[in-house]
Each structure stands twice: as C-alpha cells, then as structure tokens.
N, C-alpha and C positions, 0 to 999 in steps of 0.2 A: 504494500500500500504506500502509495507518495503522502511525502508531507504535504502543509499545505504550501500552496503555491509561489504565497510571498515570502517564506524562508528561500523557497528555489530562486526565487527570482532576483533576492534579495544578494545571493553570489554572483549573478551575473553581472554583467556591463551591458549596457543598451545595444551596442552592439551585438556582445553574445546574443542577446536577446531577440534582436531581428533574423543572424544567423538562425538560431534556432526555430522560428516561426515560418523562413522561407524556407527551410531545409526539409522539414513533414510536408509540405507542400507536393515534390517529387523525386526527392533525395540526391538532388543536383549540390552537391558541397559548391561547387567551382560560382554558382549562378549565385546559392544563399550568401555566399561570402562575398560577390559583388555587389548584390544587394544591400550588406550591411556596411560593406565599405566603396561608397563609391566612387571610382574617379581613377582606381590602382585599374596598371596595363600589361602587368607581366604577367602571364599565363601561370607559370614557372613560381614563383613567389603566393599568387592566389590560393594554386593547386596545392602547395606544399602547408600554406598558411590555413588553410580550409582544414586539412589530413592532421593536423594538430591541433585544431580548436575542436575537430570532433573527439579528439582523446581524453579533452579534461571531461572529469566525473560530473562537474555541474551543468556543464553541456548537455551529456547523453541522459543526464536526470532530466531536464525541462524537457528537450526531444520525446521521452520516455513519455512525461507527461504529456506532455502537446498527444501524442499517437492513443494515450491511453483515454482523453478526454476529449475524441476530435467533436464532438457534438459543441460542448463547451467554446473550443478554439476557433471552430467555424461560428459558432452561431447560429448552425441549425438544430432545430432540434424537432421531434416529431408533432408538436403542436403547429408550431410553425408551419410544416407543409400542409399541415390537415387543415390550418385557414386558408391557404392560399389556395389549397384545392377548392376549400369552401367558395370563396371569390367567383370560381370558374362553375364549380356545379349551382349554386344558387342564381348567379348571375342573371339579369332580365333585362330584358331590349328596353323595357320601360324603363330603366336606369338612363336610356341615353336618346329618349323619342320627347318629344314633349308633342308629338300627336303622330296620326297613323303614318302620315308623308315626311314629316320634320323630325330634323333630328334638335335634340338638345343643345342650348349655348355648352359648350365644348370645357369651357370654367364652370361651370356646374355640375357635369358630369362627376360623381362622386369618385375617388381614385379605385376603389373595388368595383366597379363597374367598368373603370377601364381598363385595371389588369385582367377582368375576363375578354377584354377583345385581343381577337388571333390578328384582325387585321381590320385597318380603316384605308379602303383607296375613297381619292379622290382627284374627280375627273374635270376640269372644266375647257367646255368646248366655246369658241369664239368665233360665231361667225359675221356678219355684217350686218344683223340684224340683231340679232343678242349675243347675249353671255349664256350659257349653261351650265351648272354646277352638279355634279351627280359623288352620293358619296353614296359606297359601298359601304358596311359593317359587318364583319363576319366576327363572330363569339367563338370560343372554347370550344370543343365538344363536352358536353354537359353528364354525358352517361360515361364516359372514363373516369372523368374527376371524382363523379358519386360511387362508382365502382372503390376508386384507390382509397377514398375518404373509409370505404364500408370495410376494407381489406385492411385499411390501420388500425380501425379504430376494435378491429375484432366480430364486425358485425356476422363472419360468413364462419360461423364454430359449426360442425356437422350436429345434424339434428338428432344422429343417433350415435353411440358411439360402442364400436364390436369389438369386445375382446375377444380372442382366440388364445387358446395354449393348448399343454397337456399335463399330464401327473405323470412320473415315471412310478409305473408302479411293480415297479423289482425292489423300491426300497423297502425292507423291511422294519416296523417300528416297534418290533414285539422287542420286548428288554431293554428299551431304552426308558433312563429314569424320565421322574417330572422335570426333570431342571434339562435332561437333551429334548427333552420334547417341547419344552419351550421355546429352546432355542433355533432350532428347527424352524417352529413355527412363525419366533422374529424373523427371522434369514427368509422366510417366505414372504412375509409381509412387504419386507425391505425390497424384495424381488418384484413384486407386482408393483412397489411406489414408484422402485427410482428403475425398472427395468435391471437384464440381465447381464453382471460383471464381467460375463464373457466376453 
C-alpha cells in the first residue's frame, strides 16, 4: 500500500514530478524528461539523464503510484462517463429547436445539449436573389449510450443464475471425527464462495 501522496511528492522536485506524470503517460523516459526539462538538445545526455532519474526510489514510488491510481491521475472516473453518456442518451432536439423549423439562439443552447450533438453542418447558399441558411443537426446515437450507461451501472445481472458441479463420491467420511468433519465442510463452503484453488 502507498503512502499518502504528499509525503511522495513531498521528495520530489517539480521537475521529478512532471517526469513522472509524463512518463505513465506511454513510458517514453527520452519525451517525459523533455517534457520536464525543456529546451536540453543532446539526445545523449537526455537519454542517459532520463535512465537515472528512473532509478531513484522516489521516482518509481510516485510512477508506482500514478499506474496504481490512474483513475485519480487522469480524472476519470466511472461517474464521470456514466454522465457524459447520460448527456448523449437523455439528450432532446428540444434542447436546441425553439420550434419545429428553428433552431435555438446557439448561447442558449445548454452545454449538455451540445455535447450530445455528433455534428452541426451549416450550409448557406447565395444566390442573386437571396441568402439561404440550412443547418443540419445530427445527435448521438441515443441507444448505445443507454446501452453503456445500463452495462456500468450493472443494470444487465442475468435473471437467473445456474450452478453446476458434482460430489466426488469415492470420498469416504465414515471415521472421521467432528472437528475433520467440520473442517471439511468449511473447505466446502470456502469452495463454493471464492471458487476452486485449482
């Protein structure tokens, strides 16, 4: 188990500490350490300087941590997609019509109404006689989103649910005391909670 964070963080240098943020990234040492130092041009000196900042122990602890908490590190976390799915599956055209042909002033459109649009074209044609302005709106698709929401949230647990096994029954339990019979029968129990040690 890590400590907490601010003691880790508390050994590093701001530096280390970027190294180490770009580095769980995609394990590029040579990019994380440009990253935290910028402006160096020797390949050679980078490369070597990187292969030694990943040695100190305070290093590979925040790293350690960063990989062990990437929910935290990124910022996402499983509430987070289930509203942004929400966004896309609840979303309604009525969010962005203010009647059957018009579309809504565009500043009023609430911002969850617009993360559910996939796409807004807009056309306008000029001929000699008018202007013409045609906007397309196309949304989400609305039954994936509520699909994923339903798959996170645990909505889709099977309605029935089958066990199958068998008994081996070669064992025999003639002349075992109460205390092996017991035991036995934990060892069974334990078998059916947590499945078989095999």
């Amino acid at each position: 188990m890590h400590q907490d964070v601010n003691v880790i963080l508390r050994k590093l240098t701001d530096r280390e500490r970027l190294f180490c943020e770009e580095y769980v990234v995609d394990l590029d040492k040579r990019r994380a350490y440009l990253h935290a130092n910028p402006g160096l041009t020797s390949e050679t000196y980078v490369y070597r300087a990187a292969c030694l900042l990943l040695k100190k122990d305070s290093v590979q602890e925040y790293i350690r941590y960063l990989q062990d908490n990437i929910s935290l590190a990124t910022g996402v976390t499983a509430i987070r997609n289930v509203l942004e799915l929400k966004k896309i599956g609840y979303g309604s055209l009525k969010d962005i019509k203010s009647s059957w042909k018009d579309l809504a002033d565009w500043d009023s459109v609430p911002d969850a109404a617009k993360d559910a649009l996939q796409e807004v074209k807009l056309t306008i044609t000029n001929n000699l006689i008018e202007e013409k302005t045609d906007v397309v709106v196309k949304m989400f698709p609305k039954v994936p989103a509520i699909q994923e929401m339903n798959k996170m949230l645990g909505f889709y647990a099977p309605d029935k649910l089958k066990l199958e096994g068998s008994v081996d029954s070669n064992v025999s339990l003639k002349g075992l005391s109460d205390g092996d019979l017991q035991t036995l029968l934990l060892m069974a129990r334990k078998t059916v909670q947590y499945g078989s040690s095999d």
